[in-house]
N, C-alpha and C positions, 0 to 999 in steps of 0.2 A: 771608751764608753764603760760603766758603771755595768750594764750588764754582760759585756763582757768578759769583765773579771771575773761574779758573780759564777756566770756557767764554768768556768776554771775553775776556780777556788772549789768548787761542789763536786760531791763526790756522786756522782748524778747514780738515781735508782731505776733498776727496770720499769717501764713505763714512762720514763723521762729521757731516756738516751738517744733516743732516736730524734726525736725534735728540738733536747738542745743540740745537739750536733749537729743537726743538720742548720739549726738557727743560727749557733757560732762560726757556722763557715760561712752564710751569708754577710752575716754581723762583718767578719774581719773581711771580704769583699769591697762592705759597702764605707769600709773605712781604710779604701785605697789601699789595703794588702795585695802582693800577687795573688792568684790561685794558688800556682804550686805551696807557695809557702801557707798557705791559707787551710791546704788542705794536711800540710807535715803538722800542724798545729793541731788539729782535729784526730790522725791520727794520734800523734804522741798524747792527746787529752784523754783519750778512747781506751789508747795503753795505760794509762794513769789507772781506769775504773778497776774496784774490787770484780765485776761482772764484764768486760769490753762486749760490745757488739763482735760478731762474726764479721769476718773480712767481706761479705758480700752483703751485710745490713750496713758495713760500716761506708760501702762504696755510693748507697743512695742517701747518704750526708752532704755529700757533694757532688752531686748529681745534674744539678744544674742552680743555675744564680736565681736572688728569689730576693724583692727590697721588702723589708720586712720593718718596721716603723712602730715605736712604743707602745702603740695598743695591741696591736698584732702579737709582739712578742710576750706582755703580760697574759692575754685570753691563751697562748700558749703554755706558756711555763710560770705555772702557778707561785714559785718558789721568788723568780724577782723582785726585787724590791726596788722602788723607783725615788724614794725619798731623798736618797742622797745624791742624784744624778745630776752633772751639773746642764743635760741637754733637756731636761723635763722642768714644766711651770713647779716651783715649789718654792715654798716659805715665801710666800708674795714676791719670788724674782721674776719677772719678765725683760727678757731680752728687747732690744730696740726694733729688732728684725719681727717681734710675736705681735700677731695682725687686730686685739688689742691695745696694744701701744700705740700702735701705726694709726689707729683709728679711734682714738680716743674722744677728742672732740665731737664725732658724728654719732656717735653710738647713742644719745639721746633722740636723735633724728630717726634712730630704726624701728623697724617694727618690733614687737615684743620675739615675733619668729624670728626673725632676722638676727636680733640682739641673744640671743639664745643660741643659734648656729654659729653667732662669731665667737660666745665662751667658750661652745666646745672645739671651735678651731682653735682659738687661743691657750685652750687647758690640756682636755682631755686627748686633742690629736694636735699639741704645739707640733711643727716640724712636719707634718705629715700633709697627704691629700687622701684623705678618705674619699670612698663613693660616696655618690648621693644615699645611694641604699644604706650605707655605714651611719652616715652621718643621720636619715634615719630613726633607723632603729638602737641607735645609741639615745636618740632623744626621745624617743616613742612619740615620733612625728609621720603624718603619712607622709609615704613618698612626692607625690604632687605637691605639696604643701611645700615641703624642703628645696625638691628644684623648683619651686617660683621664687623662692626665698634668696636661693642661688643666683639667678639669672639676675634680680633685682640686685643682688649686692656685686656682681661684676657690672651691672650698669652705674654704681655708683664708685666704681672700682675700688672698693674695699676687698674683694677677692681679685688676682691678675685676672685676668682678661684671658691667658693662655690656660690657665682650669677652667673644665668643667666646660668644653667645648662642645659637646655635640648633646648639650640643650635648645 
């Protein structure tokens, strides 16, 4: 992953250490690293800094697992750049898997809310499951609104069936 590297390559400043480190040990987790090795990388990255974290700031980096997903990581660490990522919607590529794609033909059949909460699944959170609450206030939509929106597109199974279950 693209921000992976990113948090490597950087030579992270006070006020950033802490959350990307703690974010790159999630990162390399959620891209089937061990722990242990997960966590030797985190370390040696830490040793890298002109300033390291203290061996006991450095220990709640890895503290516990935590899936962390493109938007999350950007409202975190300002510094990412997503443009060149080959796992983010960009320069008009959509993957076959991007629910978009998958529902292309019906998407004149939706409601205007509807068709609006499938861009931002398709764009802004590809790959992800945001909350209703996320999903939201990323659109400046009321909540009610968004889960009727929700429940109607898992009846039309444009969303699985397995999200978004305890509407």
């Amino acid at each position: 992953m693209d921000c992976i590297r990113q948090i490597l390559s950087r030579d992270l400043e006070e006020g950033e250490r802490n959350s990307s480190l703690f974010i790159l040990y999630n990162l390399l987790l959620q891209n089937k690293n061990t722990g242990e090795y997960s966590k030797k990388l985190v370390v040696e990255k830490n040793g890298s800094l002109s300033k390291p974290l203290t061996e006991l700031d450095l220990k709640k980096a890895y503290r516990k697992a935590y899936n962390y997903g493109c938007s999350r990581i950007r409202d975190k660490l300002a510094y990412i750049k997503c443009e060149a990522c080959g796992y983010r919607f960009k320069n008009g590529k959509l993957k076959d898997s991007n629910i978009l794609i998958k529902n292309i033909r019906i998407l004149p059949e939706l409601s205007s809310t509807q068709r609006g909460i499938v861009c931002l699944l398709g764009t802004v959170f590809e790959g992800e499951y945001p909350s209703i609450n996320n999903i939201a206030e990323t659109a400046k939509m009321n909540y009610e609104t968004v889960k009727n929106a929700i429940k109607a597109l898992k009846e039309m199974r444009v969303i699985d069936e397995v999200l978004y279950n305890k509407l």
